[in-house]
N, C-alpha and C positions, 0 to 999 in steps of 0.2 A: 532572519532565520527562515529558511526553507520550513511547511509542517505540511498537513495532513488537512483539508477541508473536504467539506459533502456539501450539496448542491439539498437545499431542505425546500426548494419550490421558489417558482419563476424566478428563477436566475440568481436568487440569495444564497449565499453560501456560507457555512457554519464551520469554525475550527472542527477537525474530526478530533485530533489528536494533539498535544503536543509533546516533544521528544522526554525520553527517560532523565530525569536528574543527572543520574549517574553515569549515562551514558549516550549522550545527545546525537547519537549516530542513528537511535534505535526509535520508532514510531509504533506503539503499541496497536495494534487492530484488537479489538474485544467483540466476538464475536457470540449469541446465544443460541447456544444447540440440544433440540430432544434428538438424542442419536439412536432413538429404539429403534428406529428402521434406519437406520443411515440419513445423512443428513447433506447438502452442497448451499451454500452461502454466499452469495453472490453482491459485493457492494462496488458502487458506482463512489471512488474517490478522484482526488485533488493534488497536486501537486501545487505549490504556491509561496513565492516571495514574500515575506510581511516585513520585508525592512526596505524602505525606499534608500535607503545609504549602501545597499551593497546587491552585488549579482555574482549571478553564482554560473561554473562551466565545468563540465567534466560531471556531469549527473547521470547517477546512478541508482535505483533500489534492487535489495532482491529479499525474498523471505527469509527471517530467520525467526528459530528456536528459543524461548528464553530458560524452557526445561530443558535443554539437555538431551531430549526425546527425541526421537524421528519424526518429524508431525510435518516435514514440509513435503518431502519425497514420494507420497503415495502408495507405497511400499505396505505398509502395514494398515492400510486404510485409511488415511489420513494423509491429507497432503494440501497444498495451494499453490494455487498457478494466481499468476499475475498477464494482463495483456495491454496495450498502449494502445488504446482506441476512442472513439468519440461515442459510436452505439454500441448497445450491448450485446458480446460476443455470440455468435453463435452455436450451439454444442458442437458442432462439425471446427469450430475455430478453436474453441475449448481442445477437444479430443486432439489436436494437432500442435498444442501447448506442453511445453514440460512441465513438470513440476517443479518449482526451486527454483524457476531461471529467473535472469535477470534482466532489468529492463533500463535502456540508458533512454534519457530526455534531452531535449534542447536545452542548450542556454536561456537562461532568465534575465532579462536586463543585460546591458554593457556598459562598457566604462562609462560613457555619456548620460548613463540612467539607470538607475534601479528601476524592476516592473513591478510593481505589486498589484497589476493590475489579470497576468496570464495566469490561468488555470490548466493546469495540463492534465488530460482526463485519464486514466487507466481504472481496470479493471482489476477487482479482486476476488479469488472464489477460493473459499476453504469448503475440503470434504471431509466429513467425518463420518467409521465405519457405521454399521447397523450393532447394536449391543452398546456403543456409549451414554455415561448418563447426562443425564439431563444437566446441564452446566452452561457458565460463562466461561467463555474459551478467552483468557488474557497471558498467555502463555508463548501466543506468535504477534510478531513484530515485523515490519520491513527495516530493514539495514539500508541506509541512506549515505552514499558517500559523493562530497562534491569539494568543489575548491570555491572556495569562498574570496570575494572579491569587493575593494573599496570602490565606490563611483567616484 
């Protein structure tokens, strides 16, 4: 199963997430914001194999919604971009980012092998307006879609 890891210091790396019960497409991001001044959130994730029996092709994520709300688009103050990089983005790379887009990755493993060895690094940044309170943001998710494959 493809998930969610964070890089927690010299090159360890820590499940971030794993997908919803209900709906294993979906990768919670939990995010905590003092939004009295507005607030941008910046986390350095993982993309990542944890099954040596299977690889996966046609990879995708993009932001979604699990209120219902506008919270991905930027529109109302509130938004997250996504970018597929190794360093982290800079505002001028940021500013040049959609909001809501989506981001395809390489194949992970092939027939010949599962990887559970490749991390694939992207970037993730939530903003939220000035006036919001003080909370855990567990409301947005990335949407994950791939075609899963036996070795």
């Amino acid at each position: 199963m493809l998930g969610l890891y964070r890089n927690i210091g010299e090159g360890t790396f820590s499940r971030y997430r794993n997908s919803i019960d209900t709906d294993p497409s979906l990768l919670p991001v939990i995010t905590t914001h003092d939004g009295i001044l507005g607030q941008e959130i910046v986390l350095n994730l993982f993309l990542r194999n944890g099954d040596i029996n299977r690889y996966y092709t046609n990879i995708s994520i993009i932001p979604y919604s699990t209120s219902g709300n506008d919270e991905i688009s930027g529109l109302n103050g509130f938004g997250i971009k996504i970018l597929r990089q190794t360093a982290q983005p800079s505002e001028a790379e940021w500013e040049g980012t959609d909001y809501g887009a989506y981001l395809s990755f390489p194949d992970i493993g092939d027939s010949l092998a599962g990887d559970i060895s490749t991390y694939h690094s992207f970037w993730y940044r939530v903003e939220v307006p000035a006036g919001t309170p003080i909370t855990n943001r567990s409301n947005t998710s990335l949407r994950i879609s791939y075609t899963e494959n036996v070795v």
